[in-house]
C-alpha positions as CSV (number, residue, x, y, z in Angstrom):
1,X,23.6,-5.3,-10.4
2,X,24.1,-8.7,-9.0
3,X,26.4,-11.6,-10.2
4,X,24.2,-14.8,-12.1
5,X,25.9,-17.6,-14.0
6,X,25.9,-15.9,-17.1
7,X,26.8,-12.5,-15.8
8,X,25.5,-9.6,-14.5
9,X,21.8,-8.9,-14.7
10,X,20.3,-5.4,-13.8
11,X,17.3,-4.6,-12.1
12,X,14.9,-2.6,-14.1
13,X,13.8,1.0,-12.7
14,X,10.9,-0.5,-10.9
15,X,12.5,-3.4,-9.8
16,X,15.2,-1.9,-8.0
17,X,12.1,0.8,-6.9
18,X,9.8,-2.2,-5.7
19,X,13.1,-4.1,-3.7
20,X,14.2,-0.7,-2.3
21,X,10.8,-0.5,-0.5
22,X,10.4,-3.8,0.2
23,X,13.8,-4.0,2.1
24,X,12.3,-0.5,4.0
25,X,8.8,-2.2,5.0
26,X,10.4,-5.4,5.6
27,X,11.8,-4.2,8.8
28,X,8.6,-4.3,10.5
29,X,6.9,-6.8,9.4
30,X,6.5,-9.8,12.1
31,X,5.3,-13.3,10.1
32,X,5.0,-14.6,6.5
33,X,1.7,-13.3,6.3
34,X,2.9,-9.7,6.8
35,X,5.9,-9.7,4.8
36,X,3.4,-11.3,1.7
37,X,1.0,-8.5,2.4
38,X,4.1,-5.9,2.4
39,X,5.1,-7.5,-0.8
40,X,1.9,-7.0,-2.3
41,X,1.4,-3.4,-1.1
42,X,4.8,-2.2,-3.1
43,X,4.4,-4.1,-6.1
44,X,0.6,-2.7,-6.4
45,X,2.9,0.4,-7.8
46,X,5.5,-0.3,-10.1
47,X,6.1,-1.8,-13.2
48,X,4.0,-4.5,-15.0
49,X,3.1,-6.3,-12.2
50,X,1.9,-2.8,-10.4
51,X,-0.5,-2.1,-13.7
52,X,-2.1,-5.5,-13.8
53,X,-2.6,-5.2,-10.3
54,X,-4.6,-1.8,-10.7
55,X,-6.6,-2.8,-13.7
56,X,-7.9,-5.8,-11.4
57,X,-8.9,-3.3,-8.8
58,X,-6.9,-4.5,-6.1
59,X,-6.6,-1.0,-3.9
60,X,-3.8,0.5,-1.8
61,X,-5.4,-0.4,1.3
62,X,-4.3,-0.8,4.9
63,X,-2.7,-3.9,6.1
64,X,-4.6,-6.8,6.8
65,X,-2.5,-7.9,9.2
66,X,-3.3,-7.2,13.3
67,X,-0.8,-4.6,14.7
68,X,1.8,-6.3,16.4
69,X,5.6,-4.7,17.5
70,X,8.2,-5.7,15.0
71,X,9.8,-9.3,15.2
72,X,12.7,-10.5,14.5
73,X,11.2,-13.3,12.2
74,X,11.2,-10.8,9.4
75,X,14.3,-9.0,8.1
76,X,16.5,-8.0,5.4
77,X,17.4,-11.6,4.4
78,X,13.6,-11.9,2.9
79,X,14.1,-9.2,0.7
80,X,17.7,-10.8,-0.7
81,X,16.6,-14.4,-1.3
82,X,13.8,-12.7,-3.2
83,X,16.5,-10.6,-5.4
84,X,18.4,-13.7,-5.8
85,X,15.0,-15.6,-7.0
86,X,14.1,-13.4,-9.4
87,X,17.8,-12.5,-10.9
88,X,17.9,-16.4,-11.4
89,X,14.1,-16.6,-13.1
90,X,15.5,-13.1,-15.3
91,X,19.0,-15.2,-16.0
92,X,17.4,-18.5,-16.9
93,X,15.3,-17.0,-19.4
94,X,18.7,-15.1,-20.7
95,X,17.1,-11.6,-19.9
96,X,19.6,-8.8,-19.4
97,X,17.4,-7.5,-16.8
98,X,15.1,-8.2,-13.8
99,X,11.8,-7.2,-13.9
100,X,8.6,-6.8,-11.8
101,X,7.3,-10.3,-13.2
102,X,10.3,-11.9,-12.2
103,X,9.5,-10.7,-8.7
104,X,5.9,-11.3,-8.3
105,X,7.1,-15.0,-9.4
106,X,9.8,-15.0,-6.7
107,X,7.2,-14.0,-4.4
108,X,4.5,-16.4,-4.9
109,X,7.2,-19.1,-4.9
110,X,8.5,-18.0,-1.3
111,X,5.3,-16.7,0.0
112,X,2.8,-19.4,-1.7
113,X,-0.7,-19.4,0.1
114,X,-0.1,-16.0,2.8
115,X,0.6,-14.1,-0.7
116,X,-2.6,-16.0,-2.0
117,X,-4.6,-14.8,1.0
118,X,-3.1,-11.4,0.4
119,X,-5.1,-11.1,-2.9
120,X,-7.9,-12.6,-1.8
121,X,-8.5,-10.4,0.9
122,X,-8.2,-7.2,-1.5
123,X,-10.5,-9.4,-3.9
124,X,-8.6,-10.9,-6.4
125,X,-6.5,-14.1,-6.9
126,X,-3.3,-15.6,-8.5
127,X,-4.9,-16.9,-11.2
128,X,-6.5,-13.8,-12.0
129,X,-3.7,-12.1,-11.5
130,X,-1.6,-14.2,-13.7
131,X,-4.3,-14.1,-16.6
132,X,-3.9,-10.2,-16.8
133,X,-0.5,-10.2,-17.0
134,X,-0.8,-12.9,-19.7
135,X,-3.6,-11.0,-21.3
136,X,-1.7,-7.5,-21.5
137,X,0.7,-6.5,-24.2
138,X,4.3,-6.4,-22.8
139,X,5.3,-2.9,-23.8
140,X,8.7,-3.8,-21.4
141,X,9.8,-5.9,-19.2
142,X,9.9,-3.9,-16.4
């Protein structure tokens, strides 16, 4: 769980599934660009975000990114100032837990045009992206 203003707010199931991997992938990645295509790669299969994701086609993939040795531009701090993004999105709207969504909006505000690129390059977009999220019945927040 982690501290907000109002309290504490837990992650849902697939949001402490998608951080848990992205914290593990994190570790190698070497630029932006990597970590956004890393981001996009574990949310692809969890939660909300994961579904809409599939339903637009978008496919498991390989990275896009050239093979480079880790760097030390990427790390474990990525992964917590995205936490701490999306537990404030998930405490500003008074939710009593962090989802996917609240994520995949952390991520495209840290990530911006790499994540952008990231979905272009398996063939979709944001905006497309955002539309079938809109579009889609919330069953839950997850």
């Amino acid at each position: 769980m982690a501290e907000t203003s109002g309290g504490k707010v837990k992650l849902s199931q697939d949001a402490a599934i998608v951080l848990g991997l992205a914290g593990t992938a994190m570790a190698f990645a070497y630029s932006p660009e990597d970590e956004a295509e890393r981001w996009l790669r574990v949310l692809r299969m969890h939660g909300r975000v994961g579904e809409a994701l599939q339903a637009l086609g978008v496919p498991e993939g390989p990275l896009m990114t050239e093979a480079r040795s880790p760097g030390s531009k990427a790390s474990r701090n990525s992964v917590d100032a995205i936490c701490r993004h999306a537990v404030r999105m998930a405490d500003a709207r008074s939710a009593d837990r962090v989802g996917t969504v609240d994520i995949l909006f952390a991520v495209l505000a840290t990530y911006g045009s790499a994540f952008d690129r990231a979905l272009y390059v398996r063939g979709t977009s944001r905006d497309e992206l955002l539309e079938r999220l809109v579009s889609t019945p919330d069953r839950a927040l997850r």
